[in-house]
C-alpha positions in Angstrom: 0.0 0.0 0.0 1.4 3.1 -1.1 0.2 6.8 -0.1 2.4 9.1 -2.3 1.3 11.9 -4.4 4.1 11.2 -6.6 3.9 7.8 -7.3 7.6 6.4 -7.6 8.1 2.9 -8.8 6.8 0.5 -5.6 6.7 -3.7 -5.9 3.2 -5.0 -5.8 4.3 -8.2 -6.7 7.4 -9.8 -6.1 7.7 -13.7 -7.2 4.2 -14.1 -6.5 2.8 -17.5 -7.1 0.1 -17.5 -10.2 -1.5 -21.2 -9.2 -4.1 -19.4 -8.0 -6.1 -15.6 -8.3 -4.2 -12.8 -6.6 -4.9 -9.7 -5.9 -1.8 -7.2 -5.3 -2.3 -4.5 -1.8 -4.5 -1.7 -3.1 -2.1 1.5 -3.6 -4.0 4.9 -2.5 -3.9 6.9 -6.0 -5.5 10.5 -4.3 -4.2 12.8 -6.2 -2.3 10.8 -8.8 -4.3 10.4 -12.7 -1.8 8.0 -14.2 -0.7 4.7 -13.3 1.1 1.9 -14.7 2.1 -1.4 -14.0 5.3 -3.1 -15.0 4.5 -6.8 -15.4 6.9 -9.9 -15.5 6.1 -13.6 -15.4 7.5 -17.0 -15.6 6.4 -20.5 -16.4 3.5 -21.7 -18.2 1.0 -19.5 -16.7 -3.2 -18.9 -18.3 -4.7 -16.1 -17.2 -6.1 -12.6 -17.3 -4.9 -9.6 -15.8 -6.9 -6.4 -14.8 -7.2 -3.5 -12.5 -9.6 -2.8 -10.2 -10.3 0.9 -8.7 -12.2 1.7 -5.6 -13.4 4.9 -3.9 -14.7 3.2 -0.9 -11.3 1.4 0.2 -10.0 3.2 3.5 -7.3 2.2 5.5 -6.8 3.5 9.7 -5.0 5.8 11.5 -2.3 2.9 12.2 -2.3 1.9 8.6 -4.3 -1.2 8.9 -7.6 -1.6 6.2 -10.4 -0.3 7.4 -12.7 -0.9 5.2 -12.4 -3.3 2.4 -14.3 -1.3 -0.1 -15.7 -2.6 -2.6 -13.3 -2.9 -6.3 -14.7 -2.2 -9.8 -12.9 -3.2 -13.3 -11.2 -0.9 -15.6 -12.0 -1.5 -19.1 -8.5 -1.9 -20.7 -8.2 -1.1 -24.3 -6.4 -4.3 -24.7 -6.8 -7.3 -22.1 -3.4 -8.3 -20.9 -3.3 -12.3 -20.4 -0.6 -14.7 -19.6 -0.7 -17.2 -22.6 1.4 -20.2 -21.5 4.4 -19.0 -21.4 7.1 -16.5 -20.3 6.4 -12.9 -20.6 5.9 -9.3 -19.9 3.9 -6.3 -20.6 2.6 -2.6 -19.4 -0.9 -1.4 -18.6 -1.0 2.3 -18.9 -3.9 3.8 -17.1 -4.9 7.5 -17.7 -7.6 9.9 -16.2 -8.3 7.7 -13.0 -10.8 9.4 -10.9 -10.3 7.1 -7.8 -8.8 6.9 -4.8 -7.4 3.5 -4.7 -6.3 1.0 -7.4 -5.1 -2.7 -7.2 -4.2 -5.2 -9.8 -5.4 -8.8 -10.3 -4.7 -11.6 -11.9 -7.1 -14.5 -12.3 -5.3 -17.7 -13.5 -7.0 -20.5 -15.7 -4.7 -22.7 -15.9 -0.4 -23.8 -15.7 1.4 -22.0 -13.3 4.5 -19.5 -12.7 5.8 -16.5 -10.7 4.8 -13.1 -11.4 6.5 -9.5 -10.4 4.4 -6.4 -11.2 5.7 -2.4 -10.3 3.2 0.7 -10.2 4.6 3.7 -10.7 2.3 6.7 -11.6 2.4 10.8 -11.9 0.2 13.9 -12.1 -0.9 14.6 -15.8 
């Protein structure tokens, strides 16, 4: 979970397992429009990938969650997926009017190990 205005590059995922859906921490966007994500996998990995954005997402004084929220897609000009094998892309997200955003990936089949980065700025 992240809290900058000026998104510098931050690990959501590092060597995460992709046997199974995964969500990455929800990083707080306020005040940031663009994001993207940096995405690396290995193996033989089927999936999708997409972002979800919330405004209802909160977190505590401490820095615990305090409320869940509740996460709706982005519609990405072009799906991202894992295909079977090895790979990376970038999913370049502009204009986001939300305060939180997280990324997902829902696996179908084979496994692997995936990294992904946000980074993001104020267009």
């Amino acid at each position: 979970m992240s809290t900058r205005p000026n998104l510098k590059p931050f690990s959501v995922f590092t060597n995460q397992s992709m046997s199974t859906t995964v969500h990455s921490p929800a990083t707080i966007i306020n005040f940031v429009t663009g994001v993207g994500y940096d995405l690396s996998w290995t193996g033989t990995p089927t999936g999708v990938f997409s972002v979800e954005i919330s405004n209802t997402y909160s977190l505590n004084a401490d820095g615990s969650v305090g409320n869940a929220g509740n996460w709706a897609p982005v519609t990405l000009s072009t799906p991202i997926t894992a295909s079977g094998s090895a790979d990376n892309a970038f999913i370049n997200l502009a204009g986001l009017e939300a305060y939180a955003v997280r990324l997902t990936y829902t696996r179908t089949s084979g496994s692997g190990t995936l990294n992904a980065t946000i980074c993001g700025k104020v267009q």
